[in-house]
N, C-alpha and C positions, 0 to 999 in steps of 0.2 A: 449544524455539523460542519465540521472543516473538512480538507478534503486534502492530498499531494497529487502532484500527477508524478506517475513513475513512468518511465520509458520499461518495454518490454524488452529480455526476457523476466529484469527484475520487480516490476508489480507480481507476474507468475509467482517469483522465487519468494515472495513477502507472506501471500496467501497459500501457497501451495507445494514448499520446498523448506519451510523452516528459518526465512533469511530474518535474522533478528536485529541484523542493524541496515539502516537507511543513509547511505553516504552521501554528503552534502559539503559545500562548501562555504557554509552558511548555517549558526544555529539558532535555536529558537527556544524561548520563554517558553512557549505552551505546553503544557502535559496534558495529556487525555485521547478519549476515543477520537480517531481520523479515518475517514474513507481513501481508501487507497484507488486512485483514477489510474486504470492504463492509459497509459498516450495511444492518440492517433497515430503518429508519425509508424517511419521503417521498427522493424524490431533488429534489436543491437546484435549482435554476433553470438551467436549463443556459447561458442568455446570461452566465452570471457568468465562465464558459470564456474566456481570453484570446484574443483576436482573432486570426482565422488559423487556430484549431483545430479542426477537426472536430467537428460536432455528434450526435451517435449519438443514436439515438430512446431517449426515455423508457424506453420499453420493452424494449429492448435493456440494459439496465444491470442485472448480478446486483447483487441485496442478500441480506443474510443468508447471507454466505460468504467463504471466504479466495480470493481472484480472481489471488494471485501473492507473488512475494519482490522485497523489495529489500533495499541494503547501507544502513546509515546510515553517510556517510563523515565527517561530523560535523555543526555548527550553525553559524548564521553568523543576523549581525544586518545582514549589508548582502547584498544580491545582485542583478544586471543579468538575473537569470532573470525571464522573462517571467511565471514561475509565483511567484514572491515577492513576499507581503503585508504580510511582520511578522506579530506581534515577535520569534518564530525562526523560522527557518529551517530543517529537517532537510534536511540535504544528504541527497540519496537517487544512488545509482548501482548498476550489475550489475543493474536491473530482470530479471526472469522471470513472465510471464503463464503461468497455469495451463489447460491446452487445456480442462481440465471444470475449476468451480469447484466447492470442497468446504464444500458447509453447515457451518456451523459458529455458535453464539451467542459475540456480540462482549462488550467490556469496555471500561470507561473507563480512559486511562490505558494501559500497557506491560502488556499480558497473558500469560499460559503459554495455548499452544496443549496441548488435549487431546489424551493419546498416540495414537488409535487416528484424530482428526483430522491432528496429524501427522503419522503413516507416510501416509497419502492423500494429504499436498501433497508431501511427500518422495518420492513413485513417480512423481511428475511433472517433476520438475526434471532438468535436466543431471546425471551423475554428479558433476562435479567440486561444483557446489553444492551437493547432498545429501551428501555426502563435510564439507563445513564446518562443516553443519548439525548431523552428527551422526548417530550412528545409528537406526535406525526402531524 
């Protein structure tokens, strides 16, 4: 299983606010199911949140964990998504939030999720998307 690390509030905003694109300056070949890592680090300003969206307290926000899955459905360089910055866009869809998030240390770049971290986010998903993912 691959993995991003997203800096908080937007890993929150990917599993739990709707945000369907992943803004990168950098794209990628891959399609398919990714574990979404929060960073450790500070969490970002939360006013940077597009307008309308729900502000969840600082401290409410896991870091340092995989918080859920999404699909990468591809990239795009244009999008009417309220969540799109430039200069790519990962289209994100099939979002699944993890009911416990599972600690885990993040990476720069498209990561390999550690086995014994993935069977832990794998006991949490739907069957049919643990069935995609692969076996634990």
């Amino acid at each position: 299983m691959r993995a991003l690390t997203v800096r908080q509030p937007w890993a929150w905003a990917i599993v739990s606010a709707g945000k369907d694109i992943e803004n990168r300056s950098w794209a990628t070949r891959y399609r398919g199911w990714l574990a979404i890592h929060a960073a450790a680090g500070p969490v970002r300003d939360l006013d940077e949140l597009p307008r309308g969206v729900m502000r969840p307290p600082a401290s409410a926000l896991v870091r340092g964990a995989i918080v859920g899955v999404a699909y990468i459905d591809g990239m795009t360089e244009k999008s009417r998504s309220k969540w799109f910055q430039g200069e790519w866009g990962w289209v994100l869809k099939n979002t699944h939030r993890l009911k416990e998030p599972v600690p885990c240390k993040g990476a720069l770049s498209l990561w390999r999720v550690p086995a014994p971290v993935r069977r832990k986010v794998l006991g949490q998903l739907p069957k049919r998307v643990a069935a995609a993912l692969g076996p634990r």
